[in-house]
VEXNUFI-247488 format. One record per residue (C-alpha): residue number from 0; residue in one letter; x, y, z. Coordinates in Angstrom, 1 decimal, always signed. Example, Ala and Ser with C-alpha at 12.3 -4.5 7.8 and 13.67 -1.06 7.14 Angstrom:
! VEXNUFI-247488
pos/code/u/v/w
0/A/+12.3/-4.5/+7.8
1/S/+13.7/-1.1/+7.1
***
This chain:
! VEXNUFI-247488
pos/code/u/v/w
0/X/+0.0/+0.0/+0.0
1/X/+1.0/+3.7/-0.5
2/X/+0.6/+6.3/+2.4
3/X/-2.3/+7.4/+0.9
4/X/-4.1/+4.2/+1.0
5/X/-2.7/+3.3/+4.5
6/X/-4.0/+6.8/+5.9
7/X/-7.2/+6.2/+4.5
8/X/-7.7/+2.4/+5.7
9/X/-6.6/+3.4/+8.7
10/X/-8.9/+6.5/+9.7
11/X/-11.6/+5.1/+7.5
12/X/-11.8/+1.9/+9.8
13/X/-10.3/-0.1/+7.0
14/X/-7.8/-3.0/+6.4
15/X/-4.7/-1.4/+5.8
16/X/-1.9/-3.3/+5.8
17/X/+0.3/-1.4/+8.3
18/X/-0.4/+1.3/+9.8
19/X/+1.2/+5.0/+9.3
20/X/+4.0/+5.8/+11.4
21/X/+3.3/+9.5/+12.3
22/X/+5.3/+9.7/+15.8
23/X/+4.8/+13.9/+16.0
24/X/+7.1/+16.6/+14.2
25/X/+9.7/+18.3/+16.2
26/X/+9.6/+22.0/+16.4
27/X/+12.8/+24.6/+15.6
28/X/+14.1/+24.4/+19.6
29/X/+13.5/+20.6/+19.6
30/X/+15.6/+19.9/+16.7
31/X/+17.9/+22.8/+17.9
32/X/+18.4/+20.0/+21.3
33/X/+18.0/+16.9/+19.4
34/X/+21.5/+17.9/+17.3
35/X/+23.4/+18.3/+20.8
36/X/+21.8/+14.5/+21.0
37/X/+23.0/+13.0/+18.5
38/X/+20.7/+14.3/+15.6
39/X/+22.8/+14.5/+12.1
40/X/+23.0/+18.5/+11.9
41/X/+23.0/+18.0/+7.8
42/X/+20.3/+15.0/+7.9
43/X/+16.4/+15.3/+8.1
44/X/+14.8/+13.9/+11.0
45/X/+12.7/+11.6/+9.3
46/X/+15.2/+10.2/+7.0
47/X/+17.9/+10.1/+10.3
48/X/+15.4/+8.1/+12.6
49/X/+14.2/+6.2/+9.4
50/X/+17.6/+4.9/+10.3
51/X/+17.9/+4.9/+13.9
52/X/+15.3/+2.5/+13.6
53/X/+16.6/+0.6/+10.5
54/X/+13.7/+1.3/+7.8
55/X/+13.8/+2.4/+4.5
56/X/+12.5/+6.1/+4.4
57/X/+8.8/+6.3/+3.7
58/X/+7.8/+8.4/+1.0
59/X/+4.5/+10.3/+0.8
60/X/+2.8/+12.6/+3.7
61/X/-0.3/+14.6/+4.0
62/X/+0.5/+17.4/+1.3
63/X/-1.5/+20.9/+0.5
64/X/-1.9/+22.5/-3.2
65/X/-0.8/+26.0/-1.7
66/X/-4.4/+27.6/-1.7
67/X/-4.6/+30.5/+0.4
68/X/-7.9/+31.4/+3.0
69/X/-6.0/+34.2/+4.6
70/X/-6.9/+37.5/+4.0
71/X/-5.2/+39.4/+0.8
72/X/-3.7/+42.1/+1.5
73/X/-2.6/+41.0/+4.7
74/X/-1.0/+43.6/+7.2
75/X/+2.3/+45.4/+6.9
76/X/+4.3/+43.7/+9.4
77/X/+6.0/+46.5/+11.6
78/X/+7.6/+47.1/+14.8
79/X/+5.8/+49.4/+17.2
80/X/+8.1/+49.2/+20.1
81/X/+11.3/+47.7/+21.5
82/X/+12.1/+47.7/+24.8
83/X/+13.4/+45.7/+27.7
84/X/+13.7/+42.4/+25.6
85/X/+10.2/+42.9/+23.9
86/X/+8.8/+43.9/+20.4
87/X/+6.1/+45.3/+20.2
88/X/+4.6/+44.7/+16.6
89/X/+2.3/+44.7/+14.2
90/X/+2.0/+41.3/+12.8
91/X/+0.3/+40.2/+9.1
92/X/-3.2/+40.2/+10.5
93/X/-3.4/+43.6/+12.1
94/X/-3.1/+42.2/+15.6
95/X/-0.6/+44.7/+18.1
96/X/+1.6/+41.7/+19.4
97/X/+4.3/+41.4/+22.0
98/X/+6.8/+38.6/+21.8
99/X/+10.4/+38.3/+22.9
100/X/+13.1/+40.0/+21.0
101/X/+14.7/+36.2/+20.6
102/X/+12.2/+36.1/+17.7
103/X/+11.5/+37.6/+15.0
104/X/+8.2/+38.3/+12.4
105/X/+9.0/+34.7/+11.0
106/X/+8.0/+33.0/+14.6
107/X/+4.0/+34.7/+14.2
108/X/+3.9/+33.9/+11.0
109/X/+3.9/+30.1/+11.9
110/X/+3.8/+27.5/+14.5
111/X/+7.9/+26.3/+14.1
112/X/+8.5/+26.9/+17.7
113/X/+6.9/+27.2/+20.9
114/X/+6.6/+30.7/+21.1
115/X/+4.5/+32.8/+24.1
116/X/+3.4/+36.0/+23.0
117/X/+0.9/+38.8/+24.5
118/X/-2.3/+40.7/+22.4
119/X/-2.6/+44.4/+22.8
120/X/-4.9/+45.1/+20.5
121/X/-7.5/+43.0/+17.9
122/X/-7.6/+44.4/+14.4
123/X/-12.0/+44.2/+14.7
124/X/-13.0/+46.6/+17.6
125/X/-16.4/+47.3/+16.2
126/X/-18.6/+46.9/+13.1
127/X/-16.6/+49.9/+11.2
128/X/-13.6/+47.9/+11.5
129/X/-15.7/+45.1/+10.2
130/X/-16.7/+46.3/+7.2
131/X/-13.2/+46.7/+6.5
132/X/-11.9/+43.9/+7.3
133/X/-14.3/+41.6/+4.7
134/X/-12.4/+43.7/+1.7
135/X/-9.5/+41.1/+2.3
136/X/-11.6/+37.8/+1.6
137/X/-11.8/+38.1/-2.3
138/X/-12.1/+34.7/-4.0
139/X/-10.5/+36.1/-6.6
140/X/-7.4/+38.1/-4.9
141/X/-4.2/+37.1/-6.5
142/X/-2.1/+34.5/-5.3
143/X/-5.2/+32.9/-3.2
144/X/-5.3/+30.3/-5.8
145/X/-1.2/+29.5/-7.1
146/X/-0.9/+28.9/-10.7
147/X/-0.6/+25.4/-11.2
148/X/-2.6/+24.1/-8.2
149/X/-4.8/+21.6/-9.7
150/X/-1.9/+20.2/-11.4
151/X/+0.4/+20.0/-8.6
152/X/-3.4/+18.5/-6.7
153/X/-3.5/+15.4/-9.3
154/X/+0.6/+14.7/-8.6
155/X/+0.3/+14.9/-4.7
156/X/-1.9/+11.6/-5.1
157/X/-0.5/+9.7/-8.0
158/X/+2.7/+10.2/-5.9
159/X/+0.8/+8.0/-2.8
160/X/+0.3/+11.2/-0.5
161/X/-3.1/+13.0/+1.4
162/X/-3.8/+15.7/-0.6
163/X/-5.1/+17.9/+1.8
164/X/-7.1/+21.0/+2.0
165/X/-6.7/+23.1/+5.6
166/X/-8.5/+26.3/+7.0
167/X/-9.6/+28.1/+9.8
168/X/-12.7/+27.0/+11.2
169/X/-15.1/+29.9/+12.3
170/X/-14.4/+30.5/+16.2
171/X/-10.5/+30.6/+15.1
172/X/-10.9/+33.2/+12.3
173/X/-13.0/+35.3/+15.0
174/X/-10.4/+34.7/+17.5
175/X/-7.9/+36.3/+15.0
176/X/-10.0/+39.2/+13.9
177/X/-11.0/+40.1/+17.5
178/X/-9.3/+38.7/+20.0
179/X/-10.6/+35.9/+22.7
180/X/-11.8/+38.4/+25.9
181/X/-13.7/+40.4/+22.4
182/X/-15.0/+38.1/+20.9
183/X/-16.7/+36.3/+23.5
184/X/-18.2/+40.3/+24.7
185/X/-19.5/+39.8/+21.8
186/X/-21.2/+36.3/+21.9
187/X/-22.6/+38.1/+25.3
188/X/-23.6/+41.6/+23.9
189/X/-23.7/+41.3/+20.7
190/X/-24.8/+37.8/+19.3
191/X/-25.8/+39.4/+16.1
192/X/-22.6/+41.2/+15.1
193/X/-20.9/+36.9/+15.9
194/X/-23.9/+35.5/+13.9
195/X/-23.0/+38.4/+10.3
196/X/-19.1/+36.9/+11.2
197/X/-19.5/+33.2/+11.3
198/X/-22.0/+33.4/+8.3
199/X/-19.4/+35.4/+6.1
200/X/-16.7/+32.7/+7.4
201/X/-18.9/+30.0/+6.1
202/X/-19.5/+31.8/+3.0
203/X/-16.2/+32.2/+2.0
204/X/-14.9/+29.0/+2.8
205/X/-18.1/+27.2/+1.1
206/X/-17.4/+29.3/-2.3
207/X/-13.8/+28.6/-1.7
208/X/-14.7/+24.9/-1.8
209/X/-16.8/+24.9/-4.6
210/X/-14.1/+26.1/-6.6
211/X/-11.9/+23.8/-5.6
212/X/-13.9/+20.8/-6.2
213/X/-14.3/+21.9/-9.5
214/X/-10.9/+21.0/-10.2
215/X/-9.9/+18.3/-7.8
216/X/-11.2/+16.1/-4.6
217/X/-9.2/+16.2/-1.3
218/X/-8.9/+13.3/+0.5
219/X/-8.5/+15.5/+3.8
220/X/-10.2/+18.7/+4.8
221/X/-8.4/+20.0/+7.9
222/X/-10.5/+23.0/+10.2
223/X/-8.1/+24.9/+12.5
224/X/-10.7/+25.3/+15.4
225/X/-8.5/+25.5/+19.0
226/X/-11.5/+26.3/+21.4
227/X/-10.9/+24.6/+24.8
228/X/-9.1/+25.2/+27.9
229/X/-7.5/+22.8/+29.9
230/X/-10.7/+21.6/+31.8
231/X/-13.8/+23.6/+29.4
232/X/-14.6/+24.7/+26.1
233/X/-13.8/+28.2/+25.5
234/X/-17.7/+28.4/+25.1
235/X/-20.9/+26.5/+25.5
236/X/-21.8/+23.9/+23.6
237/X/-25.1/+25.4/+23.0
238/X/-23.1/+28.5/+21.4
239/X/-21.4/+26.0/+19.8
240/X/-24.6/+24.4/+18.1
241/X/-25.7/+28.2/+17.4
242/X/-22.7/+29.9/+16.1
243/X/-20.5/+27.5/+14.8
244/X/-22.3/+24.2/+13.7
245/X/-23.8/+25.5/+11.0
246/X/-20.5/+26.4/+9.2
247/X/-19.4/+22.8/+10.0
248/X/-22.3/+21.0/+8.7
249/X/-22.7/+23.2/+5.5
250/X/-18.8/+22.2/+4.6
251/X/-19.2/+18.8/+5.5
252/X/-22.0/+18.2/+3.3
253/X/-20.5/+19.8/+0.6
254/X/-17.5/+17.6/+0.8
255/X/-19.1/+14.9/+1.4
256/X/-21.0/+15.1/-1.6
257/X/-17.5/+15.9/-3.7
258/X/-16.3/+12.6/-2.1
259/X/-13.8/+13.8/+0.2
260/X/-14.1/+11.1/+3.0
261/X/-11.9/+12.5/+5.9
262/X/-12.9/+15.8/+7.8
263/X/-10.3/+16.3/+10.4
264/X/-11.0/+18.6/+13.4
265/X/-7.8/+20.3/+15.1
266/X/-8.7/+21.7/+18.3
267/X/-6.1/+22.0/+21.5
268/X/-7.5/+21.4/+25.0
269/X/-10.5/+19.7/+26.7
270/X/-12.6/+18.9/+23.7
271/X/-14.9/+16.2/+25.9
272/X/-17.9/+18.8/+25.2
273/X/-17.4/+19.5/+21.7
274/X/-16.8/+16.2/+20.5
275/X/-20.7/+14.9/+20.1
276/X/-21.5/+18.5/+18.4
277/X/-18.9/+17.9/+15.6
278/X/-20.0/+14.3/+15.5
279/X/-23.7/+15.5/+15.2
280/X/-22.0/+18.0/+12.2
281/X/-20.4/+14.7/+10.1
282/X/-16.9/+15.6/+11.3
283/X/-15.2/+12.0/+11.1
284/X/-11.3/+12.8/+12.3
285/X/-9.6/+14.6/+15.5
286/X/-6.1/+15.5/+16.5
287/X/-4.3/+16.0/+18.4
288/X/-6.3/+15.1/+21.9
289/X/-4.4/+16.1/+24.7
290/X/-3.8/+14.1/+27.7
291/X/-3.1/+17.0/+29.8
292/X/-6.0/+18.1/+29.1
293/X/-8.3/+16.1/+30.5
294/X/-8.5/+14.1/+27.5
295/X/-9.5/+10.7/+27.7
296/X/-9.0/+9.0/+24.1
297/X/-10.0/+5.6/+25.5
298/X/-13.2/+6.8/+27.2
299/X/-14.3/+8.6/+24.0
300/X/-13.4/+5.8/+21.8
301/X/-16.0/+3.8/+24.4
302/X/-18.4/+6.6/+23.9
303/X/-18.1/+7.1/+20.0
304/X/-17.3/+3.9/+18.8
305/X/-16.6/+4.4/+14.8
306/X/-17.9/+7.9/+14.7
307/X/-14.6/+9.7/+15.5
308/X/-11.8/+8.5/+14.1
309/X/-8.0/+9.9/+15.8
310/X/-4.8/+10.6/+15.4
311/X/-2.3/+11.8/+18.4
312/X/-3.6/+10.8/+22.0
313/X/+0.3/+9.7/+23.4
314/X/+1.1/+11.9/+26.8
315/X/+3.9/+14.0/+25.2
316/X/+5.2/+13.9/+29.5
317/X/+5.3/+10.7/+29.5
318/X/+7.3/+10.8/+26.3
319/X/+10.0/+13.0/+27.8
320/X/+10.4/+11.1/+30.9
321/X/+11.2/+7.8/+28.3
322/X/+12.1/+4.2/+30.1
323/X/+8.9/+2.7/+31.8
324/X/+6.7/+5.6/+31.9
325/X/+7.1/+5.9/+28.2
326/X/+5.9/+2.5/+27.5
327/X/+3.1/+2.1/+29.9
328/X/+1.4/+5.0/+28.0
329/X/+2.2/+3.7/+24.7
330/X/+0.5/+0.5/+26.1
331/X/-2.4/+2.2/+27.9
332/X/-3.2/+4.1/+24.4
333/X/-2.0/+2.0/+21.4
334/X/-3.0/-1.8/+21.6
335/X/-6.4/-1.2/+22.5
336/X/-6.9/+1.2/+19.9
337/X/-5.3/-0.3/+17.4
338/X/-7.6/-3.5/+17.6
339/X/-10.6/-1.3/+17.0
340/X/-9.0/+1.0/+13.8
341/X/-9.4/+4.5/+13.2
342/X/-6.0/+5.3/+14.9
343/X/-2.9/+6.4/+14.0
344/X/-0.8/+6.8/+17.5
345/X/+1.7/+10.0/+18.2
346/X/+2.1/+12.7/+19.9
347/X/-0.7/+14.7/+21.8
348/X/+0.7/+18.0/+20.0
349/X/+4.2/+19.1/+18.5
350/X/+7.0/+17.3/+20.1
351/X/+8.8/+19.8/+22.8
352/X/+12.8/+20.3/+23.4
353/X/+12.2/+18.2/+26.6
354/X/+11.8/+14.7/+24.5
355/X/+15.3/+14.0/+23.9
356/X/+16.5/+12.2/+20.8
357/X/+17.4/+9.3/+22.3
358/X/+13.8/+8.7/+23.8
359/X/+12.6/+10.1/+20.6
360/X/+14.1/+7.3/+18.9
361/X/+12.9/+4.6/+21.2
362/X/+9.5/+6.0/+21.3
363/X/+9.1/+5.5/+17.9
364/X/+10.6/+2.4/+17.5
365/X/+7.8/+1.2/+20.1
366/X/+5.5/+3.0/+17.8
367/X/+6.9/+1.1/+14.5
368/X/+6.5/-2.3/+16.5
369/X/+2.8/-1.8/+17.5
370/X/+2.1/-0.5/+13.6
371/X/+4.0/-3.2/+11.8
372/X/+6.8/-1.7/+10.2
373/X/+9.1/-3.7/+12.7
***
């Protein structure tokens, strides 16, 4: 089998013949440790552990066409401020941000490291800002849609990879446009102004999709939707089911009917409440499921049978302490899971500096063991 038909099987509660081994990706300071640990400094760490553990590297991946569903034009990125080891800047999405002057604009403009930064201000304050704001979501903008992309869409799954589609899902996009203590004023004072917001979300991603599916059909649609704490949901689940299901279950449809089979929810913390809304929505896939969150990936599996499918669920702290501790969780997790499908085991987020590369290395060799490769 390819990795595309392994990832399928697998999540689809298939056959597949082995299952993908997907440990968790590093982030810049991890791999900065991991080359003090005996990490090639010239090699890849796939293709480096691919040896560690004696395997042939794997080709394929989950792999996107480039399609944009940011906003065009974003924000001149600027600093503000700089002072006492701060910037003080304004990032690509109009947000006033504070971050250490150890980074730089690169570190906002995406996840590579772990990265703790402070919000002054939300670029939507009020409606007039609002108004605004929609001029950046044209479907036609250039360089939302890369020249080339349904091309480069056909190649990604004759060459055995995911061809994958990924966007924000409508409490995230808020969150960016106003900010979390805003936006949730908002759900309070102003549920009409959150209502016009999620609906021109949907909008846009639903003509987004249409055009796409013109062209091609994902395998994967992936919604960027980080709404819990560490014990709660960032909001009800009855403001869930009124402000944000309806965006879900519109997409899902639509993909559904296009034939895309997976629809894979990413959303950090305590997701125990949210998980039977994006069931009742068709969502069929979650990631990353965090144990220190309260996350209980075997008592959801009990509860949800074959209507949520996961990937992730392994205690990155148990990971970093390696030896015993690592394997009992790879045994409380794994096995179990594994007999019933829809899994692929790794990490319960990206993997931090404090996982060396030595219990990197045996981690995923327990991992390549439980999955077949070994």
């Amino acid at each position: 089998m390819t990795f595309r038909e392994r990832y399928l099987e697998t999540l689809l509660f298939g056959r597949p013949d082995r299952i993908p081994l997907m440990p968790g990706a590093p982030r810049e300071s991890t791999l900065a440790a991991w080359h003090g640990q005996g990490l090639p400094p010239d090699l890849p760490y796939t293709k480096a552990l691919c040896r560690e553990l004696g395997l042939e590297e794997m080709p394929g991946g989950v792999r996107s066409p480039g399609i944009s569903f940011i906003m065009i034009p974003t924000f001149e990125e600027k600093v503000l401020e700089h002072k006492d080891g701060h910037y003080i800047v304004q990032d690509w999405m109009g947000a006033i941000t504070e971050i250490s002057d150890r980074y730089d604009y690169t570190y906002i403009r995406s996840a590579k490291d772990f990265v703790t930064r402070k919000w002054h201000r939300f670029p939507v304050q009020n409606h007039a800002d609002w108004e605004k704001m929609k001029e950046r979501y044209i479907i036609d903008a250039p360089g939302r849609f890369p020249e080339g992309w349904a091309e480069k869409s056909r190649r990604i799954k004759e060459e055995g990879s995911i061809l994958s589609i990924h966007f924000n899902g409508p409490f995230w996009q808020m969150r960016e446009w106003c900010g979390l203590e805003n936006l949730c004023l908002f759900f309070a004072d102003d549920p009409a102004f959150v209502m016009e917001m999620a609906t021109f979300w949907s909008d846009f991603i639903t003509r987004m999709l249409e055009r796409i599916f013109e062209q091609v059909v994902p395998d994967r649609i992936g919604i960027s939707e980080d709404m819990a704490y560490k014990a709660h949901s960032m909001i009800s689940p009855a403001m869930t089911r009124t402000f944000l299901s309806p965006s879900y279950k519109r997409w899902v449809t639509l993909a559904k009917a296009a034939g895309c089979p997976l629809i894979d929810m990413d959303s950090d913390g305590c997701i125990d409440e949210l998980l039977p809304i994006w069931i009742e929505a068709g969502i069929n896939v979650c990631h990353p499921v965090e144990v220190a969150a309260h996350n209980d990936i075997i008592a959801f599996r009990r509860a949800y049978g074959r209507k949520m499918a996961f990937t992730g669920g392994i205690d990155k702290r148990a990971i970093a302490r390696g030896g015993a501790v690592m394997r009992a969780e790879v045994e409380r997790v794994v096995p179990p899971l594994l007999e019933e499908g829809g899994y692929i085991p790794g990490c319960d987020h990206g993997v931090p500096p404090d996982i060396s590369w030595p219990d990197y290395v045996a981690y995923s060799r327990l991992l390549a063991q439980y999955c077949g490769w070994l």
